[in-house]
KERO-629381 format. One record per residue (C-alpha): residue in one letter; x, y, z. Coordinates in steps of 0.1 Angstrom, whole numbers, plus 2048, in hexadecimal, padded with zeros to 3 digits. Example, Ala and Ser with C-alpha at 12.3 -4.5 7.8 and 13.67 -1.06 7.14 Angstrom:
BEGIN
A87B7D384ES8897F5847
END
This chain:
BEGIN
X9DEA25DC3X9CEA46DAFX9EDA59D9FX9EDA77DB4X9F9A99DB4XA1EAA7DADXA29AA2DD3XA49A94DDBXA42A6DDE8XA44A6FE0AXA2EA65E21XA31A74E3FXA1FA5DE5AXA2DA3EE4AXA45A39E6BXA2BA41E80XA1DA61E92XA3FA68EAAXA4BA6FE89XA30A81E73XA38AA4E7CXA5BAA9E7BXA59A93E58XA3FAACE4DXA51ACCE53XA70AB5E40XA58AAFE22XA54AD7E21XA76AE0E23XA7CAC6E09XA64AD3DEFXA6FAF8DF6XA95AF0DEAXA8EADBDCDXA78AFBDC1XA96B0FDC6XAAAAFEDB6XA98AEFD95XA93B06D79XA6AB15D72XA69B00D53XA74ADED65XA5CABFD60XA4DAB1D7DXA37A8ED7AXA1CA87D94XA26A6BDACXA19A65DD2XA0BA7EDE2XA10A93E01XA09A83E21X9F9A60E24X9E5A46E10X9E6A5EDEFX9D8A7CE07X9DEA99DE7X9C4AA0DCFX9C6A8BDB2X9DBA97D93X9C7A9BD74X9E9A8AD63XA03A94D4DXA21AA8D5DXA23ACAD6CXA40AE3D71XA52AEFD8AXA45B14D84XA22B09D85XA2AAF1DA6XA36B17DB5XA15B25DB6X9FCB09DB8XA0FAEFDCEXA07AF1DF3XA27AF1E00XA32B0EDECXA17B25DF4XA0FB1FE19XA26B28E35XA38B0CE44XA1DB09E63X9FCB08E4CXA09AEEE34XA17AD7E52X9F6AD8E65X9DFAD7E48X9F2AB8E3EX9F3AA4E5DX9CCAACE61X9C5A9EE3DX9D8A7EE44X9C3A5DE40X9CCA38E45X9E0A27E2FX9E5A02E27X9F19E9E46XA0D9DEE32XA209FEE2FXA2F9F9E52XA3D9D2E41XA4D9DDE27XA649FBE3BXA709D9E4BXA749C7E2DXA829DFE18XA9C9E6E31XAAC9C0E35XABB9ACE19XAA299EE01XA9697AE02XA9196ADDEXA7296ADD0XA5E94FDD1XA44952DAFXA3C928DADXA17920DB2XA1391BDD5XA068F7DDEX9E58EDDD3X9C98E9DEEX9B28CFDE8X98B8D9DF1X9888C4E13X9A98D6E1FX99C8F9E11X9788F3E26X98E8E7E48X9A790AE45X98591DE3CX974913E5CX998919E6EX99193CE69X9AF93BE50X9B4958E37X9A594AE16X9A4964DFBX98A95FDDBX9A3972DBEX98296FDA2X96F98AD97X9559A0DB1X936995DA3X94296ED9DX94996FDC5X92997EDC7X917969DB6X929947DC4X944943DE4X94D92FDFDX94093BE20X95A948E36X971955E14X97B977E08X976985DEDX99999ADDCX99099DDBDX9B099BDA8X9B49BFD9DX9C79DDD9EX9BD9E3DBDX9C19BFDCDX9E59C6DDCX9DF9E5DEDX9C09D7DFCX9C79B3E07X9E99C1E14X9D59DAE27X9BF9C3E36X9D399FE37X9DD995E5FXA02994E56XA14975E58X9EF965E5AX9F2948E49X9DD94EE24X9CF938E0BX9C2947DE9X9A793DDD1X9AB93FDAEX996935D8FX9B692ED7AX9D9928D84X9DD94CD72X9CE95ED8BX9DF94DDA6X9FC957D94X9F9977D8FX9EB97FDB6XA0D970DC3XA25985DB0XA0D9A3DBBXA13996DDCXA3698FDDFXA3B9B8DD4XA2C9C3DF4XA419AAE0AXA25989E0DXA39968E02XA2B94CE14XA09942E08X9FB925E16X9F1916DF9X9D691FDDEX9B490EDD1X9AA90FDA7X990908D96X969911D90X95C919DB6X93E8FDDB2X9608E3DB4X96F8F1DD4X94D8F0DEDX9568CDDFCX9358C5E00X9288EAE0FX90F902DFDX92191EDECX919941DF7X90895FDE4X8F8982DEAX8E9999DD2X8F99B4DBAX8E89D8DBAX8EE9FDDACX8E6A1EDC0X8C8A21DAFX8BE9FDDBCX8C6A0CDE0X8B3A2DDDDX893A16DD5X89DA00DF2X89EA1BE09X87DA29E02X870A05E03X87D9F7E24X8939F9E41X8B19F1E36X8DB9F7E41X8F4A0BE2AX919A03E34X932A1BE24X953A0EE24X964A2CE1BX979A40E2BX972A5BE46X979A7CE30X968A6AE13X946A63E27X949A87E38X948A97E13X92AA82E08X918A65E12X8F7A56E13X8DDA61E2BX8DFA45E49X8FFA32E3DX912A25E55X938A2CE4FX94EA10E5BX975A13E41X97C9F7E31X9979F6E48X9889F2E63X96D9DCE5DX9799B8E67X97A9C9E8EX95C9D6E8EX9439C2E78X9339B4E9AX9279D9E9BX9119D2E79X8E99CCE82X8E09AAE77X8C89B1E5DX8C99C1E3DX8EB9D0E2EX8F59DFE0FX91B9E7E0BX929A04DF7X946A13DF2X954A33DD3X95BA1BDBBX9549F5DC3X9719E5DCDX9719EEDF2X94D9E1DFAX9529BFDE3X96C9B9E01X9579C7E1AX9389B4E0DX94D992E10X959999E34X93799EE43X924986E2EX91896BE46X8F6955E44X8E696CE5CX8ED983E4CX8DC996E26X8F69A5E15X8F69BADF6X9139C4DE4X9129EBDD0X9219E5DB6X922A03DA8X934A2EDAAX92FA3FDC0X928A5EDABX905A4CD9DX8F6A52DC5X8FCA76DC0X8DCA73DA7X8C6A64DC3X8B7A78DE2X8C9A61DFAX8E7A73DFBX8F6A90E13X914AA4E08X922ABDE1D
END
């Protein structure tokens, strides 16, 4: 998650929208007294911000003080009304597993389990594959890009890996990962356990050309913005934008369809079958998306590339 803003972490829809309000006028009491009661000159460190899935505008880093919070924070300047309803209007989705881990955290802890989960020979790997199994491809974007097994996903292993798979995986689906080393492997099950996912299934290693089992890997092309701009002049073409809603509403590119990455294993029967290249802001959302709609009817293309770089095309709106 982006460091955000110098709000107090709580996220007010986390227990669900019966909630949200009377938690939001909480969160606004809450900040009012610990402004009365901390001195102008006391240091305060950005954390999570206000509202859901790191809703505030982003810190520029360093710390802040409570004097300075007193005229620039909205829940010191607004009356209590404004700041609730401007905050439960600006709330977005947030990861799956957040509702998990209020269970979890409030039981006793199970041990953690970090051994190498059991190794999963290729012929097995194929069968739980075409069981419709969660398999998850941990190596880099453009490796899975250039080389998979059909019917995997690529999570590339990443900051960003936890908050994603755990925002996307079915819980308690049974899930198999795919590593190019036993390091990785490693590594994505210690991520995991953290956000409450123990039991893997079992995990694959090795280059990807040793796992096919007699199949034909899988591949689609790598492109930039620029690459899509001449594309779009050139053909028809589709442009899926995995972002979020108030992300696509404050730019996006002329035509895109916007589908969250969230959202996208429901609805990818929507997608035409033809042509579709997948962005996202920064890359990581659409190398996921590009993997769960990649299918041999199917041309995929994978922007691999900021969002900030289709600003300098004529393809873009921004309201």
């Amino acid at each position: 998650m982006d460091r955000c803003s110098s709000a107090p972490p709580v996220n007010t829809d986390l227990l669900g929208k019966t909630h949200t309000r009377e938690l939001t006028h909480a969160q606004y009491h809450s900040v009012r007294r610990l402004a009365d009661e901390l001195p102008a000159d006391t240091k305060i460190y950005p954390t999570h911000g206000f509202g859901s899935f790191c809703a505030a505008t982003p810190a520029a880093g360093g710390s802040f003080t409570a004097g300075e919070q007193r005229t620039t924070n909205p829940a010191l300047t607004q009356d209590e009304q404004s700041y609730v309803e401007e905050l439960i209007v600006g709330l977005s989705a947030y990861p799956a597993y957040y509702s998990h881990m209020g269970v979890i955290n409030t039981q006793e802890p199970a041990p953690v389990d970090l051994s190498l989960p059991e190794p999963v020979d290729p012929d097995e790997l194929r069968r739980r594959i075409e069981a419709g199994e969660w398999v998850v491809d941990l190596r880099e974007r453009t490796a899975f890009a250039a080389g998979h097994l059909g019917g995997t996903l690529g999570f590339e292993l990443s900051d960003s890996f936890v908050t994603y798979l755990g925002w996307l995986y079915q819980w308690g689906a049974p899930l198999t990962l795919i590593g190019g080393n036993e390091d990785q492997v490693a590594d994505a099950r210690r991520g995991l356990v953290r956000i409450g996912i123990d039991d893997l299934a079992g995990a694959a290693v090795g280059e990807i050309h040793t796992l096919v089992a007699g199949t034909e890997l899988r591949s689609y092309r790598v492109a930039d913005f620029p690459a899509l701009a001449e594309a779009l002049h050139e053909r028809a073409i589709t442009v899926l934008d995995v972002r979020q809603r108030n992300e696509y509403d404050t730019s996006h590119i002329d035509g895109a369809i916007n589908i969250p990455l969230h959202e996208l294993t429901d609805r990818r029967g929507t997608l035409p079958d033809r042509e579709i290249w997948v962005h996202c802001a920064s890359r990581y959302r659409a190398s996921i998306a590009a993997s769960v709609i990649d299918r041999p009817e199917l041309t995929t293309v994978l922007i691999n590339d900021d969002y900030d770089r289709a600003k300098d095309t004529d393809i873009t709106t921004t309201t």
